[in-house]
C-alpha positions in Angstrom: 10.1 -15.4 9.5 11.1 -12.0 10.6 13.1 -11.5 13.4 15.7 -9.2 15.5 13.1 -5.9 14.0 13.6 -2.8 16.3 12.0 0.2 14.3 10.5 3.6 14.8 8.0 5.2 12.7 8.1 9.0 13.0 5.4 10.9 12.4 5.0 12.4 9.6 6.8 10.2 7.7 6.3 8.0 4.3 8.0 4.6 4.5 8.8 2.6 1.2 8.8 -1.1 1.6 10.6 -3.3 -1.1 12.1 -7.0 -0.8 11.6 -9.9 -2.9 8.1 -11.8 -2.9 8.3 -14.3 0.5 10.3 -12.0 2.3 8.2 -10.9 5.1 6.6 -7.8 3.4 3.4 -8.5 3.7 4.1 -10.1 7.7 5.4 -6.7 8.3 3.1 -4.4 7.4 0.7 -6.7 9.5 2.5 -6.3 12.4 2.0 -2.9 12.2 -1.2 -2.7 11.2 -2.2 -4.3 14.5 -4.0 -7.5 12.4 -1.1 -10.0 13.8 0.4 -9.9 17.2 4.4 -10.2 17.2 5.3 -13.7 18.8 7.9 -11.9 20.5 8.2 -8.6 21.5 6.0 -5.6 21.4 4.6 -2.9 19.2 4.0 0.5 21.5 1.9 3.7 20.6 0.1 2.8 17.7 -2.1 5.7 16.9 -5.2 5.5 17.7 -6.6 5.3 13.9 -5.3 2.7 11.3 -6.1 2.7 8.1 -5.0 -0.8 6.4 -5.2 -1.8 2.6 -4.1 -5.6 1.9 -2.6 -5.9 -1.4 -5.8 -8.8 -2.3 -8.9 -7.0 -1.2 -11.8 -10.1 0.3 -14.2 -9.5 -2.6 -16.1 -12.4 -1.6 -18.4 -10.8 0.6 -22.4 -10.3 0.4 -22.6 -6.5 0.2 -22.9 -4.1 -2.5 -19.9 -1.6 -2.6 -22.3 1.0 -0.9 -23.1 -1.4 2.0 -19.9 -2.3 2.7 -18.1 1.2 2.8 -21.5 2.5 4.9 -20.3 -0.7 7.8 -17.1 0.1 7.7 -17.6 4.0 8.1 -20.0 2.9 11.2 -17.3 0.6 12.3 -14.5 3.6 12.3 -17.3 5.7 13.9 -17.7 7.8 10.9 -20.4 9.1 8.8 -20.8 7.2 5.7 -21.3 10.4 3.6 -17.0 10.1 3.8 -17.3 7.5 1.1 -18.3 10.2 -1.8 -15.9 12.7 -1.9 -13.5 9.9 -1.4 -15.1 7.5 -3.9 -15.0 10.8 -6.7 -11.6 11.7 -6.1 -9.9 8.2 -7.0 -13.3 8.0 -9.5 -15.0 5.2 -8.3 -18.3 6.6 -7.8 -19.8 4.8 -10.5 -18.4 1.6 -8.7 -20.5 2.6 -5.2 -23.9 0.5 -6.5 -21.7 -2.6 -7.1 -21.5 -6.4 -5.3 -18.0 -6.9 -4.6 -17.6 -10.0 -6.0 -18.3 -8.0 -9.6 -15.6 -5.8 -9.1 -12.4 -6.1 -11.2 -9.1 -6.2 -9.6 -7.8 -2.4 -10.1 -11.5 -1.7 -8.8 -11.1 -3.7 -5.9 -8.2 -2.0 -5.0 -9.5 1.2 -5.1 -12.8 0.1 -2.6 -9.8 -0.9 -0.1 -8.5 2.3 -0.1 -11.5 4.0 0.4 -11.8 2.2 3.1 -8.6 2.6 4.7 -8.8 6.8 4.2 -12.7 6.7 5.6 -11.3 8.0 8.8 -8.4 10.3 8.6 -5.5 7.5 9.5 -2.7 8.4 11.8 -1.0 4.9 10.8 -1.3 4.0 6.7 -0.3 0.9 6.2 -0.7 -0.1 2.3 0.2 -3.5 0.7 0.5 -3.0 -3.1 -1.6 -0.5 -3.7 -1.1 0.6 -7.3 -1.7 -3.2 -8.3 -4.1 -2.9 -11.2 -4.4 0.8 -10.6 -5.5 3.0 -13.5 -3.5 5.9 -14.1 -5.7 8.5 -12.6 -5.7 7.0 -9.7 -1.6 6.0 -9.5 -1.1 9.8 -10.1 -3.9 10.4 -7.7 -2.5 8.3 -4.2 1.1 9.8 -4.1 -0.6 13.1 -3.7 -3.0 11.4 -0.9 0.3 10.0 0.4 1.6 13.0 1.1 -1.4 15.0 2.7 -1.5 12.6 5.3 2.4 12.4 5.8 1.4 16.6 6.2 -0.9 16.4 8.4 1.5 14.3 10.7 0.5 10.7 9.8 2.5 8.2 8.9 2.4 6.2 5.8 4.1 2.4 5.0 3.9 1.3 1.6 5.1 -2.0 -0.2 5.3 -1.2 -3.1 6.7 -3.7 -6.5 4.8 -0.6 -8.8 7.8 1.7 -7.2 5.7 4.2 -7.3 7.1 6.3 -4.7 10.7 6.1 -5.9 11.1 9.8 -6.2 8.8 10.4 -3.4 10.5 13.4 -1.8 11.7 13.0 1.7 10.5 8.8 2.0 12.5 6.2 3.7 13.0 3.2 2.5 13.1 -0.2 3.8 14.4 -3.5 2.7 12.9 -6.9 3.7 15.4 -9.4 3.4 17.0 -12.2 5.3 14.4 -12.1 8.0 15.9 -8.7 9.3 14.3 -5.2 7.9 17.4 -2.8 6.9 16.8 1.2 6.6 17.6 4.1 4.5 16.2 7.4 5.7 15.6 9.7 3.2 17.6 8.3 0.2 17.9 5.1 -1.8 21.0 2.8 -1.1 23.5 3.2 -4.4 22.3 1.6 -7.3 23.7 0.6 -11.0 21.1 0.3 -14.5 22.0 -3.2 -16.3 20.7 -3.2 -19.4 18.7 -6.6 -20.0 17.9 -7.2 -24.1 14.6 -9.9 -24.4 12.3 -10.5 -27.3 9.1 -8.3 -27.2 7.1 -11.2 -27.0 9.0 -12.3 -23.5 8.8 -8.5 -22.1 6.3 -8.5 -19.9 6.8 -12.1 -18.1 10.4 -10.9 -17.5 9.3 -7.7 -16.4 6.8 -9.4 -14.0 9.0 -12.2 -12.5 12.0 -8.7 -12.2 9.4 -6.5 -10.3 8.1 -10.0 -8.1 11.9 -10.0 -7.4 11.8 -6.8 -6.1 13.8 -5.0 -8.8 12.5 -1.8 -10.3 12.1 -1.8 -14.3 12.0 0.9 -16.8 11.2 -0.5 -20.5 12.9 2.0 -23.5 11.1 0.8 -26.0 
């Protein structure tokens, strides 16, 4: 349970969320979304356009990718011809003919963020989004990220990929405790311990260290 939160996004601004995995990530970046109401409190001057990703995008849905990106477009008031340039920038357009429910994970994620970009957002809220990510399209967000963040939107991102690490200018937040803690513009101090495992262990550890919110870099 989160509680005690008083924050202010600027706009403008790229926000990276970290914290380990039942920490209130995931709560927080619906608060802001707008898709939960605080139970105390208030959220004030959301802008008016919120894009939202969730880090498990609701395949199970009756609609070809097409038909869903062309209600959602409707639903943001927008013409569905958004969906193209969109779809062949993060190179999903051979995705667009597609049920849902036949869509891998990585290609999941990219439909969600289609559909939180079909109208230019002035909130970004993104829950894992380089989960399953190819690497055209991880090189391919940060640069979205930051035309949005130039163009005076803000961006929150939870992010285990740590992706945006060197993201120039971001914030960062940590989820711990309940409480949210900030670091504006920098990363607190850190230290590199050295872990030795057997190569046929690496990747659970490397999973269950990322779930734990630690960032990993393999040398060999």
């Amino acid at each position: 349970m989160l509680r005690d939160i008083d924050l202010a996004l600027r706009p403008g601004s790229v926000i990276e969320v970290t914290g380990k995995n039942g920490a209130g990530k995931s709560t927080l970046l619906r608060l802001l979304a707008g898709i939960v109401p605080p139970s105390r409190g208030s959220i004030s001057e959301r802008p008016r356009v919120v894009g939202y990703a969730p880090d498990v995008f609701p395949v199970g849905q009756a609609f070809t990718v097409t038909a869903y990106l062309t209600h959602m477009a409707r639903v943001r008031g927008v013409s569905p011809g958004a969906m193209g340039p969109l779809a062949e920038r993060l190179e999903a357009t051979h995705l667009l003919e597609q049920p849902l429910g036949d869509l891998s994970k990585g290609s999941a994620q990219k439909i969600g963020l289609i559909q939180s970009l079909l109208a230019p957002p002035g909130l970004l809220i993104l829950d894992e989004p380089f989960a399953g990510l190819d690497a055209h399209t991880r090189g391919e967000l940060p640069v979205i990220i930051g035309e949005i963040a130039a163009n005076g939107g803000t961006v929150v991102v939870s992010d285990h990929q740590n992706q945006l690490e060197n993201f120039p200018g971001a914030d960062h937040w940590l989820v711990a405790g309940g409480t949210v803690t900030t670091e504006a513009g920098e990363r607190p101090k850190q230290v590199v311990i050295e872990v030795l495992v057997d190569t046929a262990d690496a990747d659970e550890v490397e999973q269950k260290l990322r779930a734990d919110g630690y960032t990993t870099r393999r040398t060999a």
